[in-house]
N, C-alpha and C positions, 0 to 999 in steps of 0.2 A: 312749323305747324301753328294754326293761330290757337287764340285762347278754345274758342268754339269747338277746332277742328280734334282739340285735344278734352273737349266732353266730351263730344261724339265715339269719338275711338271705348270711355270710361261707361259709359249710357249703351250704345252697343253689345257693351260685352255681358251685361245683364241678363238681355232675350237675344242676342243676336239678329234682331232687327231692324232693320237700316232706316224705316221711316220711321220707327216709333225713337229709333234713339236721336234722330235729325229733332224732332216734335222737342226731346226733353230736354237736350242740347242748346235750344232756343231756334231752331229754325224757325220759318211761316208751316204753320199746318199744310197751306196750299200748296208749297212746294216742296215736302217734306222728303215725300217719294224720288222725286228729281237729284234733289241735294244729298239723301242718305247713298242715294244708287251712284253718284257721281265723287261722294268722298270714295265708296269703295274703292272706287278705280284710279283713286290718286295712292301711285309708289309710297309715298310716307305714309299716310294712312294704315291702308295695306299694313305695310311692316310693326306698327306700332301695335296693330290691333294683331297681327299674329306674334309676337312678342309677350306682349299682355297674356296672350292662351297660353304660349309653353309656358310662362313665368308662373302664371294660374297651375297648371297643370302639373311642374315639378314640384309646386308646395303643398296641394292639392292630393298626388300620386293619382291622380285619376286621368286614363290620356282612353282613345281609341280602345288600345291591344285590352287593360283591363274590362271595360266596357264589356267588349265581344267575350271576353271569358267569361262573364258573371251569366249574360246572357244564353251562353252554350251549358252552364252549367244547368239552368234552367231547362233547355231545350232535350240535353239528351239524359235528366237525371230518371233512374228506373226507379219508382216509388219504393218496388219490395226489396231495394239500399235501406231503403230509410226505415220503412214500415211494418212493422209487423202487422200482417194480415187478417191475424186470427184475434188479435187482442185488439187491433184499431190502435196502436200506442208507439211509439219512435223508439226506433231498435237503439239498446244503449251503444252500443259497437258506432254508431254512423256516424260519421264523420264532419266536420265543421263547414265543408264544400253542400256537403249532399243535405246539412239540417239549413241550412240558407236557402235551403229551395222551399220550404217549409210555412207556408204562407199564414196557417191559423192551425191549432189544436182547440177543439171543441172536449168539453167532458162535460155531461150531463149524468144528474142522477134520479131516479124518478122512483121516489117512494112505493113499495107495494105489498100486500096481503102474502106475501111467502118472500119478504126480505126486498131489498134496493135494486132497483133496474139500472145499468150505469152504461148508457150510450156516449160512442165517442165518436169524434168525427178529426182525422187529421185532413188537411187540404194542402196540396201543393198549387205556386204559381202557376200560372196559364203557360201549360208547354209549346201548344200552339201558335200562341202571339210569338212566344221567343223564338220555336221554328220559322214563322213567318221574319221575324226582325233576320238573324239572319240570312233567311232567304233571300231579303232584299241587299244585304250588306255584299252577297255576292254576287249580285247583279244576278238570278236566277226567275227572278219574278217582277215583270216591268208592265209599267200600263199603258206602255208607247212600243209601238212598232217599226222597228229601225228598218231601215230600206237601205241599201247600197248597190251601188252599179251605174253601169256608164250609161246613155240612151243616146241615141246619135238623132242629131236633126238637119232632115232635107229640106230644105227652102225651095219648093217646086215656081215655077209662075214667071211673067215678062217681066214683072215690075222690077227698077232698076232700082238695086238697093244701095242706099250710100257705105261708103269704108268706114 
């Protein structure tokens, strides 16, 4: 791998994109696109830069499988786990899974003529994005329309077609 080929693999692995890291690598701007798409596709390459991810990712512990947990926790956690309803306040009982879902605790308190008003507000993350994330992770929800099947074609007419 040359000098170049081996920023590119380093620059890459920052956004994972192929012409921005061709660009910091030192490629031409104008052919950034070209060369990012065409290291991809070179075997060494390839391997170095998936190398780099696991080697990232064992020291890291952050791969896929975690990923998808964090965000199912998000997706199927039931608030009244977490929450007590009646008080607006996080049940001591709940658990280290279910208070990570747990996006802000508000406590306000508002002075008044027969004693302190004290409005809370707990907020969980967005269930739906994280429904949605996995939805897409299981291929459930596409914004392309696969077609498959065979279509047979008759060449009707005189004309003499070459082999």
């Amino acid at each position: 791998m040359t000098k170049k080929q081996k920023r590119f693999v380093e620059e890459y692995l920052i956004d994972l994109n192929a012409t921005q890291a061709a660009i910091r690598a030192g490629y031409s701007p104008d052919t950034a696109q070209q060369m990012g798409s065409e290291n991809l596709s070179k075997p060494v390459i390839k391997n170095a830069i998936d190398k780099a991810i696991a080697e990232r990712s064992r020291r890291t512990g952050i791969n896929q499988d975690r990923v998808i947990q964090e965000i199912a926790k998000l997706a199927f956690l039931n608030p009244i786990d977490v929450i007590d309803m009646d008080e607006a306040t996080i049940k001591g009982e709940a658990n280290r899974d279910d208070t990570a879902c747990i996006a802000s605790v508000k406590v306000k308190v508002i002075p008044g003529e027969d004693g302190n008003i004290t409005e809370r507000e707990v907020k969980t993350y967005d269930k739906l994005k994280a429904l949605e994330l996995l939805g897409k992770h299981l291929g459930m929800f596409t914004d392309k329309l696969k077609m498959e099947g065979n279509v047979p074609v008759v060449i009707m007419g005189d004309d003499q077609l070459e082999d």
